[in-house]
Residue, then its C-alpha position, 0 to 999 in steps of 0.5 A: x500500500x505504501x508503495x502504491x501512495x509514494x509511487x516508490x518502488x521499495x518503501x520502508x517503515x521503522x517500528x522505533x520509537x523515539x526513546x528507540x531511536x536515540x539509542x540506536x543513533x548512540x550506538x551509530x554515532x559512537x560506531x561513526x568514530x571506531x568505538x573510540x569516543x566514550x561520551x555522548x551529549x544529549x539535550x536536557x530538552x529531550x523526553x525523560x523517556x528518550x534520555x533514559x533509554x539511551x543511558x541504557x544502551x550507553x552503560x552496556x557500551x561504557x560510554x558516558x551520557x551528558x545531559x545538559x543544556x546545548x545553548x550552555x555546555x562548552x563543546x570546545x572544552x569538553x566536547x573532544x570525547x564526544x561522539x554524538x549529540x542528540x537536539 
């Protein structure tokens, strides 16, 4: 059916949600850099839900969740360990 609205020939849906699918840009971000970068930024704006469950995929990695304010946190000092963020 959906190929038939979007007039596409493969059509593709995810069964994430969003607490989901931040975890799994952790684990593509942290990936992205060779499992090198151990920290990983997320807005203190995002959903309780969504924080919580990346924190939980990232403690199995060992990498370290920072949830702060992104008009505030000093990326220049502190952001040579991070390997992703999350608005």
């Amino acid at each position: 059916m959906i190929t038939e609205l979007t007039g596409l020939a493969v059509s593709n849906a995810s069964l994430l949600d969003e607490a989901s699918a931040g975890a799994e840009s952790l684990f593509l971000c942290w990936n992205a850099h060779n499992q090198k970068r151990n920290k990983f930024f997320v807005s203190h704006n995002v959903f309780p839900t969504t924080i919580e469950v990346i924190k939980s995929r990232a403690l199995f990695l060992d990498i370290e969740v920072i949830v702060g304010d992104i008009e505030t946190y000093d990326f220049a000092k502190n952001g040579k360990d991070i390997c992703g963020v999350v608005v």
